[in-house]
N, C-alpha and C positions, 0 to 999 in steps of 0.2 A: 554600515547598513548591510555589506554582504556578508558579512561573520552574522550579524544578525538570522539575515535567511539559513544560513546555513544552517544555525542552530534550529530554528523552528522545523527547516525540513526533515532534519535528524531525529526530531521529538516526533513530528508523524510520522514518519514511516516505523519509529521505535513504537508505539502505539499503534498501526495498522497491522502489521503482521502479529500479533497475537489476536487482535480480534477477529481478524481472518480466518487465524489457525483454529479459534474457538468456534467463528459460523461454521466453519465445514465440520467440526467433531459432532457438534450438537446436530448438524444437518442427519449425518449418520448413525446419528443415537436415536434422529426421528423414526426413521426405517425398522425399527424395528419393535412399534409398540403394537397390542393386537386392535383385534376390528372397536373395539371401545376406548381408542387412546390412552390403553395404558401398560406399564409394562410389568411383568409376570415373571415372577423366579417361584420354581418349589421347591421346598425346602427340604433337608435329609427326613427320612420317615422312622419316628420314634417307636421303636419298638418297647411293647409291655409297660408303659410308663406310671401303672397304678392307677392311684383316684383320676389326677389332673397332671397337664404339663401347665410347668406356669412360668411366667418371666418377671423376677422379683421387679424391675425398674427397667420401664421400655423406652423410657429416653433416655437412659445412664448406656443400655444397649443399642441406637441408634446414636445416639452422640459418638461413641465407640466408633464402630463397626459400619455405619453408613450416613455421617451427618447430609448429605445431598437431601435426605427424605425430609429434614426437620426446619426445611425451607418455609416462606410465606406460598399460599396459594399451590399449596402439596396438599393432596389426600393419601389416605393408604387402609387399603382392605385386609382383612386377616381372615382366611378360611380354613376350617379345619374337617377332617372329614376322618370316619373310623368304620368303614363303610355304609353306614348312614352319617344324617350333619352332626354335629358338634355343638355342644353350648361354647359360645366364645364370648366375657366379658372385661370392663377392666373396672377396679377397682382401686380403695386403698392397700398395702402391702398387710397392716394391720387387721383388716377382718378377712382378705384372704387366709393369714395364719390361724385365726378362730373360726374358719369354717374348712379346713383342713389339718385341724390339730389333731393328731393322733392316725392320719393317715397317710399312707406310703407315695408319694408321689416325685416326678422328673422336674429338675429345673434348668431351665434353656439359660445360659450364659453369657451366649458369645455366637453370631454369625459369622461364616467366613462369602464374601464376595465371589463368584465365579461363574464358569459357565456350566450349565447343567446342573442340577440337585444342588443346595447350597449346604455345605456341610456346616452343623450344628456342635458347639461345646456343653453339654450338658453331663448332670451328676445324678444320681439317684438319692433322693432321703427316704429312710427306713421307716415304718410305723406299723403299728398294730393295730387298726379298724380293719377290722371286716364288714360293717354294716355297710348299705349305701346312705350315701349324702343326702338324699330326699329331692326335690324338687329343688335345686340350685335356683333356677330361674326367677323364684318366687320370692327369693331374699330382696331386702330392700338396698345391700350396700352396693349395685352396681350400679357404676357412670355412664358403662355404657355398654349394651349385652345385644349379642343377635344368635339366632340358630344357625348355624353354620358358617355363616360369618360375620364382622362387623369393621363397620368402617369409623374412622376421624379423624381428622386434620393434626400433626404430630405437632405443630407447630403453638396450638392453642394450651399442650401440655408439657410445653417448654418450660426444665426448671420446677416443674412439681415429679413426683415419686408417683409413679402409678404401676401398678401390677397388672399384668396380663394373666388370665386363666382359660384354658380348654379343657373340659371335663364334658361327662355323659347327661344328657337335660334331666335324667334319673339317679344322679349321682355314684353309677358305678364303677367296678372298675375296666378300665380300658385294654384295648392289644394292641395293634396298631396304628397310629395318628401317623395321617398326610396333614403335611401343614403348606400351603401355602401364603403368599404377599404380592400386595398390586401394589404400583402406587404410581399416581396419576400427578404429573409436573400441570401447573395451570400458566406458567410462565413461558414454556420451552418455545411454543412456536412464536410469541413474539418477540422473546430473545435472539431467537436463531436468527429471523428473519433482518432482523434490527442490525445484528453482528454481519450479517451478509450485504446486508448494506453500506452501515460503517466503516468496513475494512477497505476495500476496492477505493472509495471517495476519500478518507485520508489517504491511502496509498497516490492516488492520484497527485492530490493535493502537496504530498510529499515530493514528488518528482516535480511537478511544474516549480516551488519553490525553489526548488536546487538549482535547476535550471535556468531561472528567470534572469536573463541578462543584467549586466551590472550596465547602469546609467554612466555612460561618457560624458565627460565636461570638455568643454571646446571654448579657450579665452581667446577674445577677439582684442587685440591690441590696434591702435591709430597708429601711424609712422613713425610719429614723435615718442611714444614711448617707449622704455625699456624694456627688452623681453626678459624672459627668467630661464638661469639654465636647467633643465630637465634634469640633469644629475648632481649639480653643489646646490641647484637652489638660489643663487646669488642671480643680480641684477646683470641682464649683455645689453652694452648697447649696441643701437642697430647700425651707428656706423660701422662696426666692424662686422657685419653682416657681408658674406661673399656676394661677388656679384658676378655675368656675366663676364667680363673685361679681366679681371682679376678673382676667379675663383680661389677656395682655400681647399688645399689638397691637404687630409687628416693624415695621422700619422695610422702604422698598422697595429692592429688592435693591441695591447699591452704596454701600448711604448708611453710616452711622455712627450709634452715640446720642452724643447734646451732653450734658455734663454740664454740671447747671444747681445754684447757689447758690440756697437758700432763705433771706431775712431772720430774723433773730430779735426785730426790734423795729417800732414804728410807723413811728419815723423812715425808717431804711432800707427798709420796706416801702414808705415812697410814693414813696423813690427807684427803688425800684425795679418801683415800679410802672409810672413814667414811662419806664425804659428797657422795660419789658416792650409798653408801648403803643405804643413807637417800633417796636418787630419782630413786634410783631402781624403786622402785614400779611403779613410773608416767614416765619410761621409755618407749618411743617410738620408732619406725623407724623415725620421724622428729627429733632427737636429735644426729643422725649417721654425724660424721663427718668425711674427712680427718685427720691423724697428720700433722704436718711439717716436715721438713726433719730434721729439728734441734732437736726436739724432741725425748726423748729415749723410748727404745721399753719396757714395764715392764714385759716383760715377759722374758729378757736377762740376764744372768748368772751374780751376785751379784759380786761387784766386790773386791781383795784383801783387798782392807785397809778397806771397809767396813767390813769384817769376821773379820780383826784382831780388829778392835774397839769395833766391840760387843762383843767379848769372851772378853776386857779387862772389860769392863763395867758391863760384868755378874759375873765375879771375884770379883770387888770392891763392888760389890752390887747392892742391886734396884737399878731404877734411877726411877726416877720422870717421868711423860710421860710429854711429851712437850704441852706449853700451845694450845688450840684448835686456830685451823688460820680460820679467815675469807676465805669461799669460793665464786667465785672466787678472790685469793690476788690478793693485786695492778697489772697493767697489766706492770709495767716494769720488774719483777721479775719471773716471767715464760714465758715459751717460748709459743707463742699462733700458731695454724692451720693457713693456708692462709684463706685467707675468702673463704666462696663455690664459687664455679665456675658453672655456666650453662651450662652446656653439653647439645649438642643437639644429644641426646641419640636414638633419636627416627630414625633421620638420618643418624646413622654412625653404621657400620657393626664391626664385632668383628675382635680385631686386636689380631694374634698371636705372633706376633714381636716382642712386644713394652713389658718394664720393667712390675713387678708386681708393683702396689700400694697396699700396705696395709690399711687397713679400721681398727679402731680401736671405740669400740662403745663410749661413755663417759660418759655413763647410766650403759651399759648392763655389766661390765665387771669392777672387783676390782684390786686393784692395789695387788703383791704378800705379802705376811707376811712378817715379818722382818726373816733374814736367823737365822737357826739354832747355837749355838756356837760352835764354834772349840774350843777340851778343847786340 
């Protein structure tokens, strides 16, 4: 579940910061439309252009050069002016060439985007009329015509071939053309405002998720059962849980516990007392282990036949000390500690209840003398 949050928080905040970055561009792109909410560039000013300036394919040139315009709910004005207005209409590309056929006129190509005057790619086509054109206005092939400017929607002529023309409403020829373009977004203020909302609220949304604390589990065990060790996972039972009386001192952080053989008899006790004296020295708290239960205590009162044996033994005479035993002997022949156990010591409170375990060190601590004789 927390990889989960994680990932969702990483997807909104990866989605809130661009729309952020979008509300405030477009916030900035508001500022600067004029008193009629729209925004105005003019274009380079064509000099001597002949009959007409014309733009063979106005959305081949806006797909180009400025697709933002050919949006839904975009308008765009076109004004032309040669110190009085202009005829401006658009048409097929086909009857503009039959109503400029044989006469000299500028074709617009290519806009470039910037600030100040928008610089224009245009060519000149040569021709021989000198007559004028007549009353252009008066023809039937245009979609759509205004005096000095004309406005429509770029979007509605999306995908068809349409021609732009600017010529004299008398058909003559021209000196000068100012051209300008408006074009009015009908989207932007509730975009912007929408993006100014969205970003901030996932942004938020992104950080509480990251944040949002990870759900604690807390097992609640009875007496009787086993706990679980926090690091192997396996089953501890609770009597070997420290207590009070008999706490369990851990070893220091990296070490291990040594599981240590307790004797069951004299003999082997003073051999192995002899090997315990030998690592005395390099005794530590990592070689502290549990006994097992099988195991006898050496510190417990010697038993009958062992006093009656040695007083017989001390009567007959020396004896011979038994040959020295490999330490540790084979493991089928003494009885060995269970293996340690992990206690999770750190989270478990002191029990007064529960049995002592005895700690017996297998370094620190010699097995007793052989008992004295009974004469």
């Amino acid at each position: 579940m927390r990889v989960f949050r994680v990932l969702v928080g990483m997807v909104l905040l990866t989605v809130a910061a661009p729309a952020l970055l979008a509300g405030a561009i477009a916030w900035y792109a508001m500022q600067h439309r004029d008193a009629a909410g729209e925004f105005r560039a003019e274009l380079e000013t064509v000099a001597h252009p002949g009959y007409a300036v014309v733009v063979p394919d106005v959305d081949a040139l806006l797909r180009r050069d400025a697709p933002f315009a050919r949006a839904g709910r975009t308008s765009m004005r076109i004004t032309a002016f040669a110190g009085t207005p202009l005829f401006v209409g658009l048409a097929s590309p086909s009857d503009v060439s039959a109503l400029l056929q044989g006469s000299p006129y500028t074709s617009l190509d290519g806009v470039s985007l910037g600030r100040g005057p928008l610089d224009v790619s245009s060519r000149v086509l040569s021709g021989t009329r000198t007559a004028p054109l007549g009353r252009v206005e008066e023809q039937p092939m245009w979609l759509r015509s205004g005096l000095g400017s004309v406005s429509y929607e770029p979007s509605e002529w999306r995908g068809r071939t349409v021609a732009l023309v600017v010529t004299a409403p008398v058909g003559t020829s021209l000196d000068d053309v100012s051209l300008g373009a408006s074009v009015r977004f009908g989207w932007l203020d509730s975009t912007t405002w929408g993006l100014l909302i969205l970003g901030p609220v996932l942004l938020l949304l992104g950080f509480v998720t990251l944040a949002w604390p990870a759900r604690q589990v807390v097992y609640v065990l009875a007496p009787g059962d086993p706990g679980i060790s926090l690091r192997s996972g396996e089953p501890v039972s609770w009597t070997d849980a420290p207590t009070r009386e008999n706490p369990v001192i851990l070893p220091r952080p990296g070490s291990v516990y040594a599981s240590a053989a307790v004797p069951s008899s004299p003999s082997s006790a003073s051999s192995a007392s002899s090997a315990s004296s030998a690592s005395s020295a390099s005794s530590a708290p990592e070689d502290w282990a549990r006994p097992s239960s099988a195991s006898s205590s050496p510190s417990g009162p010697p038993d009958s036949s062992d006093l009656s044996g040695s007083s017989a033994a001390s009567a007959a005479g020396p004896v011979a000390e038994p040959p020295s035993v490999e330490w540790p002997p084979p493991s089928a022949d003494l009885p060995r500690t269970a293996p340690p156990v992990d206690v999770p010591t750190q989270e478990m409170r002191v029990l007064d209840d529960l049995p002592a375990v005895p700690l017996v060190l297998s370094g620190g601590r010699s097995a007793p003398a052989d008992p004295e004789p009974v004469g």
